[in-house]
N, C-alpha and C positions, 0 to 999 in steps of 0.2 A: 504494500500500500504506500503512495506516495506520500510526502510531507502538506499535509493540510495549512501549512503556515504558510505558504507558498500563495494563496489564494485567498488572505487577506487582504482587507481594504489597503491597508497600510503598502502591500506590495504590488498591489496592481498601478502599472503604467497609467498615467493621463496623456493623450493625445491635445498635443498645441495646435492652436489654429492656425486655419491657414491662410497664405493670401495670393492673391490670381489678380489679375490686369483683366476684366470683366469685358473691357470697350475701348477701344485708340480715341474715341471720344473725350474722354474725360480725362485731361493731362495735369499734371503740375507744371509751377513757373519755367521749370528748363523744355518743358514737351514732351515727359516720359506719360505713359500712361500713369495712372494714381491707381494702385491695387485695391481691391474688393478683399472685406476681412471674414474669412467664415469660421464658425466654430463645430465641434465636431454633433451630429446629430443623435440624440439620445434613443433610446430603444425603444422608451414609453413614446416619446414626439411622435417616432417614426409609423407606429402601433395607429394611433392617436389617428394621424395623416390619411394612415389607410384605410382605418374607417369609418372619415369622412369621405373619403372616396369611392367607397364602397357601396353598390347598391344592392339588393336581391332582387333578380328577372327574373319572371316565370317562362319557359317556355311551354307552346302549346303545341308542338309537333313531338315533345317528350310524355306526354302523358301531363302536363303543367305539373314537370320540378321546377324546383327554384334554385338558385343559383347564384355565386354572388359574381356581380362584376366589376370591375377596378376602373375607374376612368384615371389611366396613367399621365397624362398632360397635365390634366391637374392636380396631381399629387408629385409630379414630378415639380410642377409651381410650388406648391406650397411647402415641399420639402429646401426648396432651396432659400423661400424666404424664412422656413424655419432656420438657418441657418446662417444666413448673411445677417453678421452683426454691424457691417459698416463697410457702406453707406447705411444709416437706418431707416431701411425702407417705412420702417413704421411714423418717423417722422412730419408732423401733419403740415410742414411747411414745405416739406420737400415735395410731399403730394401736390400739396395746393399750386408748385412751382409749374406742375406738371397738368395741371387741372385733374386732376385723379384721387379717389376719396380712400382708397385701399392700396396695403403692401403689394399684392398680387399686381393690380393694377401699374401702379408705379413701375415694378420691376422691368414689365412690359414695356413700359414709358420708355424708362430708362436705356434702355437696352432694343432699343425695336430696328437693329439690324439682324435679320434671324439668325447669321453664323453668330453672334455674340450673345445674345440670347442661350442659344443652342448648346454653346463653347461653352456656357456657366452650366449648364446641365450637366452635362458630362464629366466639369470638372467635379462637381459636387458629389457626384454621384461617386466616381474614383475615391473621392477624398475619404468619403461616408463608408465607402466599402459595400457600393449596393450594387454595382456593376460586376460582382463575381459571381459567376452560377455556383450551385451546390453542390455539383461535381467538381469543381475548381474549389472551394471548399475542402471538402474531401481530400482529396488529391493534396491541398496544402498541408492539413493536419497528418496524411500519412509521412509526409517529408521532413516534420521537423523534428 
């Protein structure tokens, strides 16, 4: 049996956040882009996210089961403003800059070149560790 100390709070790693150039849009006084800060996505958030995204469909060519379905676009949204701590999308003046009354909203604003948009997606998702299948998974925990 392995050392159960091992697996205290005390010894588990924290993950620092990270930061990503979001849009060539938005530069500081020399013309670099200005990075986007994100923090890492908690398990409960992520939980949370999915099942506001989550609906149950009946179908009627199965006998009407029911079933759940995920609208991933918008949970792909809301995960990332889960996470983007700064810029603060939640900021109601940043909205108002924008004419837009919500985080979601805004982000879109903010970012409405789709590859930039898109590039945050993905970054997030790498970062979060949701872009790995659970054979990749798998496969990791036998290697280490």
């Amino acid at each position: 049996m392995s050392n159960m100390k091992q697996f205290l709070k005390a010894n588990k790693k924290t993950k620092s956040n990270a930061f990503y150039a979001a849009s060539e849009n938005f530069v500081d006084e020399n013309g670099k882009p200005i990075p986007w800060e994100l923090k890492p996505l908690s398990a409960q958030d992520n939980e949370r996210i999915k099942d506001e995204c989550t609906t149950i469909v009946e179908t009627k060519d199965r006998g009407m089961r029911a079933h759940p379905k995920v609208d991933v676009k918008a949970m792909q949204t809301k995960q990332v403003v889960a996470s983007v701590v700064f810029p603060d999308l939640h900021n109601i003046e940043l909205q108002n800059s924008y004419g837009v009354k919500d985080a979601e909203n805004l982000l879109f604003a903010m970012l409405d070149e789709a590859g930039d948009y898109q590039n945050l997606v993905m970054f997030m998702l790498k970062y979060n560790r949701l872009n790995i299948s659970l054979d990749e998974k798998i496969e990791e925990a036998k290697n280490s």
